[in-house]
C-alpha positions, 0 to 999 in steps of 0.5 A: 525518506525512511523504509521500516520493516516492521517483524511481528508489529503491534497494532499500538506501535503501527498506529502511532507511527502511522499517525506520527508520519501523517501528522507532521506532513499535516504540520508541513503541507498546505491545504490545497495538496493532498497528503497521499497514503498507499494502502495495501491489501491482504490480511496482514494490515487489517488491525491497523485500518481498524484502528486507524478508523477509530482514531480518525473519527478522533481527528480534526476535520481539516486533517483528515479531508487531507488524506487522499487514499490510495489502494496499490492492488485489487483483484478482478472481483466484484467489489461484494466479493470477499476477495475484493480489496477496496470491499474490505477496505470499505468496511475496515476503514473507509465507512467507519472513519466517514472517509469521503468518496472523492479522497479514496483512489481504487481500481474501479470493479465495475470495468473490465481489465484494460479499461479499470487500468486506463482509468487508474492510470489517467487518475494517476498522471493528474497526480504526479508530479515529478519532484515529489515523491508520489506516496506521502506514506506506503503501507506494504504486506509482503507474500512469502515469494516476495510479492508486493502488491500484485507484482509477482515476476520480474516482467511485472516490476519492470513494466513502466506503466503506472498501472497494470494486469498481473497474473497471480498464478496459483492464488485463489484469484489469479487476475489482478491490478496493481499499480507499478513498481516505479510508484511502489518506489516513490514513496516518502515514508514506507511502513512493511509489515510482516507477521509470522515465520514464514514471513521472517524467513522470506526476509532472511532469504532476502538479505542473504540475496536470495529471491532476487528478482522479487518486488521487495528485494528490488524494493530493499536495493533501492531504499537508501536506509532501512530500519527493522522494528521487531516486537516482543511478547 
C-alpha cells in the first residue's frame, strides 16, 4: 500500500504515476473485476483529469472498460450547477475519455439528501469486499482545515456508514455527500495533491500534530508509509 502527498505537483509527474498505478493493477487483475478509482472534487485535481481523458482515448479498450469510477463527495446541487462535482467531472474527464455510464459511481443529483444516500450506500455494499482494499487507486485534494472529501468534524470521520450528509458550514454550498472515512482509508494506492502555501502549511500544522481530529491527519495515523513528492520550477 503507498500514500504519496504530492506538494505543488505537475500535472506530467501525476499522470504518469496515475497511469503507472493503473497499469500494473491492469497487468495483475482479471477481467471480470473492476479496477476501482476514487476521484475527488474541487479544483486542485483538474489538470490531471484533463490529461488523463486525453491519454485514455489513447488507451486500449480492454483497459479502460476496466476502470470503474468513483466520485468520493458531491454537493447538493443540480448536476447543471457549477458547484456540482459529477458535472465538471463530465466535462473534464468522463465525456472527453467516452467513459461509459455504468463505469461512473456518483451521488445521484436528482434525489433528495437521504434518499441519494441510501442509493450510493446499496451501490457501495455490492462492491466491497472485505479482503480488498475498496480503492484500487484514491486521488485526494485537501481544505486548508484539513477537510477530505466532505468530511469536516470529527463526528463525520467517525461515522461508520459508508455513505453520509455533511454540513460544510461556511462554504458556498453548505449540504453535502460524502462517502465515509473508513472507505477514504481502504485505499490500496492513494495520490495527495496539494497546491500552493496555504496548502504546505496546512501540512506543516499537521506534522507537528496540530489539526488533530481532521480527515487527513486521521488519514496520516493510519497510513503505514508516506512519501512526499515535491516539485520545482
Amino acid at each position: 500500500m503507498s500514500f504519496e502527498v504530492f506538494l505543488n505537483p505537475k500535472q506530467p509527474d501525476l499522470l504518469k504515476r496515475t497511469l503507472f498505478i493503473l497499469k500494473e493493477k491492469f497487468s495483475n487483475t482479471g477481467k471480470e473485476k473492476k479496477i476501482r478509482v476514487g476521484l475527488a472534487g474541487g479544483s486542485t485535481p483538474l489538470e490531471l483529469y484533463a490529461a488523463l481523458a486525453a491519454a485514455l482515448l489513447r488507451e486500449d479498450k480492454a483497459f479502460t472498460d476496466q476502470l470503474e469510477w468513483v466520485l468520493i463527495d458531491e454537493r447538493q446541487v443540480p448536476l447543471t450547477d457549477s458547484e456540482s462535482n459529477l458535472g465538471t467531472l463530465q466535462k473534464n474527464l468522463f465525456e472527453p475519455a467516452h467513459i461509459a455510464p455504468q463505469n461512473i459511481l456518483a451521488f445521484d443529483p436528482a434525489l433528495s439528501g437521504d434518499e441519494a444516500v441510501k442509493k450510493m450506500e446499496a451501490n457501495l455494499a455490492e462492491r466491497i469486499h472485505e479482503e480488498e482494499s475498496f480503492f484500487d487507486l484514491l486521488i485526494l485534494g485537501a481544505g486548508t482545515d484539513g477537510h477530505l472529501a466532505s468530511l469536516f468534524t470529527a463526528q463525520d470521520c467517525e461515522n461508520t456508514a459508508l455513505a453520509l450528509q455533511t454540513v460544510a458550514k461556511g462554504y458556498p454550498t453548505e449540504k453535502r455527500w460524502s462517502l465515509s472515512f473508513k472507505l477514504l482509508r481502504s485505499a490500496h494506492n492513494t495520490l495527495l495533491l496539494l497546491k500552493g502555501e496555504a496548502k504546505a502549511n496546512m501540512m506543516e500544522a499537521i506534522q507537528k500534530g496540530e489539526l488533530a481530529n481532521s480527515a487527513l491527519a486521521r488519514l496520516m495515523r493510519v497510513a503505514p508509509q508516506i512519501e512526499f513528492l515535491e516539485s520545482h520550477e
